[in-house]
N, C-alpha and C positions, 0 to 999 in steps of 0.2 A: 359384953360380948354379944347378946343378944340384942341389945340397941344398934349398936353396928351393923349386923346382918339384918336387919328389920328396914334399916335405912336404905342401904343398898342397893335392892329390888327399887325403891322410890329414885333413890336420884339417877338409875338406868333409863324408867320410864320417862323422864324429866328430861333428860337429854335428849331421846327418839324425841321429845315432842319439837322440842327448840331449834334441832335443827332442817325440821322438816321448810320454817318459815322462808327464808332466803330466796328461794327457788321462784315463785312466782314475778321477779321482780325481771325474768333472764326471757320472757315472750315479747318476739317482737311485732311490732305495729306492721302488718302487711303495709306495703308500698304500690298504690294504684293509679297509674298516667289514666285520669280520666279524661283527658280533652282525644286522649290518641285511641282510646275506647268508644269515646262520645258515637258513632255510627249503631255499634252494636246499645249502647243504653237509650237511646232515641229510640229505637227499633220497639226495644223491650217494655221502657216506659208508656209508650205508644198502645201498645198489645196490652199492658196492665188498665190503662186508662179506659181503652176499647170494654174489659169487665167491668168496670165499674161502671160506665155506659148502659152494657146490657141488665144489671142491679141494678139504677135507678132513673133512668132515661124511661117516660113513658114509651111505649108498646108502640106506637104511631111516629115517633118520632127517631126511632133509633137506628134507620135504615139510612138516612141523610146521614146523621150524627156519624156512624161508622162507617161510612162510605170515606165522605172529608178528613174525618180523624187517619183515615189510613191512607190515604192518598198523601195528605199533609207531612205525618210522621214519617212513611218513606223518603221524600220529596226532599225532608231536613234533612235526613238520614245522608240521600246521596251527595248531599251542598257540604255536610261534614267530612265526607269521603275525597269530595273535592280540595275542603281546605286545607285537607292533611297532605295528599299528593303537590299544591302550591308547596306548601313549607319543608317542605323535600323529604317529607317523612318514608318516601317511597323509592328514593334515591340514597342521597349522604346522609342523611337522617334515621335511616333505618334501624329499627332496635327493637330488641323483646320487651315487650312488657308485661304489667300486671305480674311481677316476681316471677316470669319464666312463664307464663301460662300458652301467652297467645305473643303471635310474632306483626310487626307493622311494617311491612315493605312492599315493592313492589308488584308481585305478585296476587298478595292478598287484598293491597286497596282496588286494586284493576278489578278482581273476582265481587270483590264485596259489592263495587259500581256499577257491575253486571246484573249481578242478583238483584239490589235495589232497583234497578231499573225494568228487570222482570218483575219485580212483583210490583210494581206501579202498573203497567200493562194488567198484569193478572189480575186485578181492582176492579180496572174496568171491565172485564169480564167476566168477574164476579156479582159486579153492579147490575150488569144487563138484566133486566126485567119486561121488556116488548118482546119478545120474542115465541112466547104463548101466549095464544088466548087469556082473555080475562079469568079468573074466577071469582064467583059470587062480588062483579062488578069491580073487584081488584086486583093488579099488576100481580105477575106471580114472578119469579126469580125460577135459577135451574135447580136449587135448593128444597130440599124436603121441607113442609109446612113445620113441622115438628121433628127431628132426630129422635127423639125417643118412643115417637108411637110406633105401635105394630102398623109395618105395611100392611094398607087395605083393611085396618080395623078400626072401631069409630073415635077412638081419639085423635086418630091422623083426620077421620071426616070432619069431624068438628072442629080441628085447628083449621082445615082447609076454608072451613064455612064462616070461621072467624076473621079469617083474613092473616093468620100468625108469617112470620115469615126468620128462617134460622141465620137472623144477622149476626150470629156469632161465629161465623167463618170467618168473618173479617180478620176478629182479636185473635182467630185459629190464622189465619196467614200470616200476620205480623208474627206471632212465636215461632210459626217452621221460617219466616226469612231470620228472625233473630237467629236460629239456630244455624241455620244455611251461614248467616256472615262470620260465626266463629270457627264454623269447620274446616274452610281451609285455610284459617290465620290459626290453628292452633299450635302450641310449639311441646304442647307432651301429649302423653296418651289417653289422660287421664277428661283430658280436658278436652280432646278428638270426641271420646267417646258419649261426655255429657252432651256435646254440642248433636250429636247423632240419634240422641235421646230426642232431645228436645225438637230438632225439625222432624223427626220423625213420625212422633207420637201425634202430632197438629193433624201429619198427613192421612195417619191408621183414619181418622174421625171424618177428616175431608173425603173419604173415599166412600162414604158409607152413607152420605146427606144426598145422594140423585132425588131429585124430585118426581119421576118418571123412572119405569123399572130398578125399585128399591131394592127389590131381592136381589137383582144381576149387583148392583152396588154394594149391598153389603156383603155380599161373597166376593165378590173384590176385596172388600176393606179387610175381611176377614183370611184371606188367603195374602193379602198383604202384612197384615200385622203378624202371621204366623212364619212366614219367610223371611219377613222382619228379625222376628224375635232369634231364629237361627242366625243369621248373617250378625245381626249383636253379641252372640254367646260366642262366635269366633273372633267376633270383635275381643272380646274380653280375656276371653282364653290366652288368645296370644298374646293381649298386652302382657298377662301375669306370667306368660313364658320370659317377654321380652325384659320384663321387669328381676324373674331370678336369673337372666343371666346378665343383665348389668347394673341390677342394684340400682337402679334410675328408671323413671316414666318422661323424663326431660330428652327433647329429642339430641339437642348436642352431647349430652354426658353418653347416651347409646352410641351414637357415631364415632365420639373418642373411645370408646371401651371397643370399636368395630373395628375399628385403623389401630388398635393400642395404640394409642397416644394417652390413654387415663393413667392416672397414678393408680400402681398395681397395689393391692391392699390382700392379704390372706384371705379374704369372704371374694374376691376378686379372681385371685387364681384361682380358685377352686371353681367358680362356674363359668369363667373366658376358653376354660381347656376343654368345653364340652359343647361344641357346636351344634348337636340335634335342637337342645334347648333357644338358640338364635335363628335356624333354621324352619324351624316347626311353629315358633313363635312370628315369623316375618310372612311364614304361609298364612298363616291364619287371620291376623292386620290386612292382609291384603285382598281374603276373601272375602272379607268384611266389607273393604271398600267396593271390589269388584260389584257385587251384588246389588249397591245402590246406583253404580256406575250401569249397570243390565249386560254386563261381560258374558259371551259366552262359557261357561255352562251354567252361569251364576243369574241367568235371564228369562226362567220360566213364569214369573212372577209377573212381566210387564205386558205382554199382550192381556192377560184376563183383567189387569188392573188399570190399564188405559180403555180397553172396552168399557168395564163397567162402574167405572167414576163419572162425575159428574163432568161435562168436556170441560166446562174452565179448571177446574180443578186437574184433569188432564193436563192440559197444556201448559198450565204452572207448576206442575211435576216433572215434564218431559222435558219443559226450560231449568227452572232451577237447580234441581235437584242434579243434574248432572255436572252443572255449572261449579259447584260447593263440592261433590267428591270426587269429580278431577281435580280440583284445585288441592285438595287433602292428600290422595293418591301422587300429585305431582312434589306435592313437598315432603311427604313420606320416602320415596323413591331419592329425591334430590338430597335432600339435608342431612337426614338419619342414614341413610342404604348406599353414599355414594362408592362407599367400600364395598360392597358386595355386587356393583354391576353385573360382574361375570357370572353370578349364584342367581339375579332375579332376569336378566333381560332373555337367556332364553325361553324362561317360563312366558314372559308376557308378548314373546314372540310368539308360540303357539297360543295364547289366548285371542292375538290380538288377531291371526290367520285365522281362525273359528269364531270369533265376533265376525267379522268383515262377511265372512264365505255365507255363516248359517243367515243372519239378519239378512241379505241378499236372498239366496235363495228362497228362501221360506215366504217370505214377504210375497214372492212371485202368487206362491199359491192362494193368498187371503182374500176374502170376498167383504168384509168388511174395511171402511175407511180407515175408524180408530186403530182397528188391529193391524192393517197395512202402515199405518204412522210408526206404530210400536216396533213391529219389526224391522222400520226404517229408522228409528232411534238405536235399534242395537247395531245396527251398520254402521251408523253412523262414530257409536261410541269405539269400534274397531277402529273408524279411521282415526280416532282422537287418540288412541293407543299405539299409533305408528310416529305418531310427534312425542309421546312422553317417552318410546322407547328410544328414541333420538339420541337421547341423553346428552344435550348440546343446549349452548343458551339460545342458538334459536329454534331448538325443541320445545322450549318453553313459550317463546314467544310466538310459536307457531297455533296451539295448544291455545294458551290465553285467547286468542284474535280467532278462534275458528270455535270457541264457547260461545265468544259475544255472539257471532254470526248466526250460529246454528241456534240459538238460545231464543231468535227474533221470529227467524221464518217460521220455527216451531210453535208459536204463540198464535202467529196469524195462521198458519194452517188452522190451528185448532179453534179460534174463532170464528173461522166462514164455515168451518162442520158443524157450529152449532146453529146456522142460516137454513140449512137443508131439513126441511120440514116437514112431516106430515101429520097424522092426525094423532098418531102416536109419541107424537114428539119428534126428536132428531132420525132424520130417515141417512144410517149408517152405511145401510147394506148398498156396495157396489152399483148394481142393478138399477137402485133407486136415481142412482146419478146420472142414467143415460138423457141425452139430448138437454144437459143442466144449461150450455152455453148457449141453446134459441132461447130458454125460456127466459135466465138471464145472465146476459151474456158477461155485466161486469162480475159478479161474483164467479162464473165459470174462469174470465181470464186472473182475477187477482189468485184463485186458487193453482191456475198455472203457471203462474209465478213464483211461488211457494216450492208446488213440484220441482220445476227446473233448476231452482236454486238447492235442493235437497239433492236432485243429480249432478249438481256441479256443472251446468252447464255454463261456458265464459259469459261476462258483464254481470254474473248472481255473486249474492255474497259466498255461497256455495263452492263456486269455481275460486275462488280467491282462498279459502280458508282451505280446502283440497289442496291446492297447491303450494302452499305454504307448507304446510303438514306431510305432505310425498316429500317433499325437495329437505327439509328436513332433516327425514327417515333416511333417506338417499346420501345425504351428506355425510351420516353418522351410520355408514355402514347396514344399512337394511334394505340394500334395495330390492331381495327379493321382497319382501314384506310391501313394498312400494309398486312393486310388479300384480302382487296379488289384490291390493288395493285396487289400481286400476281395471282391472278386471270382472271385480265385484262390482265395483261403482259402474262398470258398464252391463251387468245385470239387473244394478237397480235402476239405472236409467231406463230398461225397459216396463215394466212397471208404473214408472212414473208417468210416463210417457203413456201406454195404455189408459188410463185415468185419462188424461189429457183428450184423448179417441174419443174416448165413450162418453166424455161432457161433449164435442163439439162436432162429431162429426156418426153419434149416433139421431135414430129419432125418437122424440121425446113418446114418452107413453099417457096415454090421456089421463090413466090417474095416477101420473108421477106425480113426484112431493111439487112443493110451492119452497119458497124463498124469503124466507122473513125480512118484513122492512126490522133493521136492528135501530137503537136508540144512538145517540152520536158518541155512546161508552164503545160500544162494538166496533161501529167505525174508527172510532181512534185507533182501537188497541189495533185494527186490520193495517192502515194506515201508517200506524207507526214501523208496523212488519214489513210493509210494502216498502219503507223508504229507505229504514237499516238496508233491506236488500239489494237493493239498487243501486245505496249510494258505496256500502262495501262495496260492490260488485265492480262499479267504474271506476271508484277513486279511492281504492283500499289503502293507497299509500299511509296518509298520516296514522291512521290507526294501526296497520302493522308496524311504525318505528311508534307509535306509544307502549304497543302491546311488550316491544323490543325493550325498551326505555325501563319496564315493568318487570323486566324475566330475571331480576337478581335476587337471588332468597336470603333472607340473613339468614347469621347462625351464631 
């Protein structure tokens, strides 16, 4: 009797053990199309390679090395973006990949092409080094000598007197584009929000490296990272709303659980019956995006952060960045929300009526260039908000072609602000620009180029991507939204236009700034601004039926 029940207890144990084995046999091997990925791994690999560059690449040499390394790795980047749009990956080909992660269609390679191709521009403006004076006999960049010293204390002297210089922007660009090309290919939440991490965090760092007024920079960087960190926590928040009421981060299984069309499950019924939890959850995603979008009310952040960044750095924010979460915001809205139209488009009708109005008027007031840009980027993101509220496919393709546009002349504005010079460095202040176009007159007209195409005036890319974007909005029922549009835009044309006055037809002041000869990086990147603008502007055709070609989202 006693052996019996002695045993027992053993062969109980003996059993839990045995059949725990089985089970590891049931994990499956994730599934990854790396050739359909290959843009974002080139990017990434790139930016990894860029570290190890700056580890062991002598001191002298690593400013060539990361220059070509990232010029190079973008370069492949956009030839892979290319070969996936030939093999129709962007058309009849289109499909989720990476097990549901991130989406490959038309939409997303068009945006991905974009960005790549800003941040190639952005390189060379990164690169620029003529544009100050020498120090202690060597080439200086718009970059702090050192990131980690104290402004104005002697480890920043001593890096200055060494000659150091922070080529680690580079491998920091390459990670915010890497980040920028999966944000708006991504297909769940989860993976929206890493990719938001990742370009973002590059940029906190980017914002904080001015080589010239460090403190204005790192209060920038630092009232970015903290408006950051909010606009992320709502990120988050809402995914975890959007997540208990449909038991999914996958953006198709939320949109069938939105339309019911999901198979109804008992954990299912119980949170589809409770709409605050979808409602409160889709506010929140959205303010998320808004925020990097610079949406009114979610746009205090951008004037002090375009002031006081570094301008290339500027101008690769004010392009990119916008470029990667409309593209997010438009497949958010499109793929996941197309059941809730009626629940979101009036909300982003009054956001999109208070972006257009506030970025308009305000701008009127600024006596600074940078800060006049910035207010003119929130305006401009209003008008981008009257094509996504379209909700039409050629709201999309309105949308996509008025990114590429606005994403170029934004580049080259901010490349001829950093020509304007004085002893200080970049001479910002309005005032300082009078009689720019005696002293020299090509940089005064390439900069009115710029302007004009920001007001949309006809033959600018400006006026093409405007109109496309109104007619749109008009087509799909908003045409007050399209009324208020033009109206705005004809507040900012004045503005613009003033600027325009006071380069050409004020007189110059004896100790106005000077005009830097730039090195043939600057001129490119102006150059290239100049010619998108232009040639949008006359011959916009084939790029609005590619843009068109591009506006189909899978799901």
């Amino acid at each position: 009797m006693s052996a019996s029940a002695s045993a027992a207890p053993g062969s109980a144990v003996h059993s839990l053990w045995t059949a725990a084995a089985p089970v590891a046999d049931k994990i499956p091997a994730p599934k990854i199309e790396y050739a359909q990925l290959s843009p974002v791994l080139i990017v990434f690999g790139a930016a990894m390679v860029g570290i190890l560059v700056e580890a062991f690449v002598p001191r002298r040499s690593r400013y060539t090395s990361q220059v070509v390394l990232a010029v190079v790795g973008l370069a492949a980047a956009f030839a892979a973006v290319v070969a996936l749009a030939e093999k129709g990956y962007g058309t009849t080909k289109a499909h989720i990949a990476a097990m549901g992660a991130v989406a490959v269609d038309g939409p997303a390679l068009f945006l991905q092409g974009t960005i790549l191709l800003v941040g190639i521009v952005a390189v060379f403006t990164f690169a620029e080094r003529r544009l100050d004076p020498k120090a202690h006999g060597r080439h200086v960049d718009s970059f702090a000598a050192q990131g980690s010293a104290v402004p104005g204390g002697e480890q920043e002297k001593a890096a200055v007197r060494a000659g150091f210089a922070s080529t680690e922007v580079f491998p920091l660009l390459l990670f915010a584009v890497g980040g920028m090309l999966v944000f708006p290919a991504a297909n769940d939440l989860l993976t929206l929000f890493v990719a938001l991490e990742v370009f973002s965090l590059p940029l906190y760092i980017l914002c904080a490296l001015a080589r010239r007024n460090r403190l204005m920079s790192q209060e920038a960087a630092v009232k970015y990272f903290l408006l950051g960190a909010f606009s992320s926590a709502f990120l988050l928040f809402g995914i975890a709303l959007l997540y208990g009421y449909s038991g999914s981060v996958s953006y198709s299984t939320i949109s069938s659980v939105i339309d019911g069309t999901a198979k109804t499950t008992p954990a299912l019924a119980d949170t589809t019956g409770n709409d605050a939890l979808l409602l409160i959850g889709l506010a929140m995603v959205t303010v998320g995006l808004l925020f990097k979008v610079g949406a009114v009310p979610f746009h205090m952040w951008t004037p002090d952060v375009y002031q006081g960044a570094p301008t290339p750095v500027t101008g690769f924010m004010a392009a990119a960045t916008k470029v990667a979460a409309f593209g997010a915001l438009l497949r958010l809205l499109y793929v996941v929300l197309p059941g809730m139209r009626w629940d979101w488009r009036p909300v982003m009708w009054g956001v999109a009526i208070l972006t257009m109005i506030a970025g308009a008027v305000i701008a009127v007031t600024q006596t600074d260039v940078k800060r006049l840009l910035a207010y003119s980027s929130i305006a401009h993101a209003g008008f981008i908000l009257a094509g996504v509220i379209a909700t039409t496919p050629d709201g999309i393709s309105s949308v996509l072609f008025y990114l590429a546009a606005y994403s170029f002349v934004t580049l080259g504005a901010f490349a001829v602000v950093t020509l304007v010079r004085d002893a200080n460095g970049e001479a910002t202040h309005l005032s300082r620009w009078a009689g720019l176009g005696r002293r020299s007159p090509l940089v005064a007209a390439v900069f009115a180029v710029f302007l004009l195409a920001f007001a949309g005036i006809p033959l600018t890319s400006g006026f093409a991507g405007k109109f496309a974007v109104f007619k749109a909005a008009a087509q799909g029922g908003a045409m007050p939204l399209v009324i208020v549009g033009v109206i705005s835009s004809a507040v900012a044309a004045f503005f613009y236009v003033r600027v325009i006055v006071l380069m050409f037809f004020s007189e110059p002041k004896a100790d106005g700034p000077s005009v830097a000869v730039p090195s043939p990086l600057t001129s490119t990147a102006i150059a290239i601004g100049v010619a998108v603008t232009l040639v949008l502007g006359l011959a916009p055709q084939y790029f609005l039926d590619l843009a068109d070609k591009a506006s189909v989202f899978v799901r």
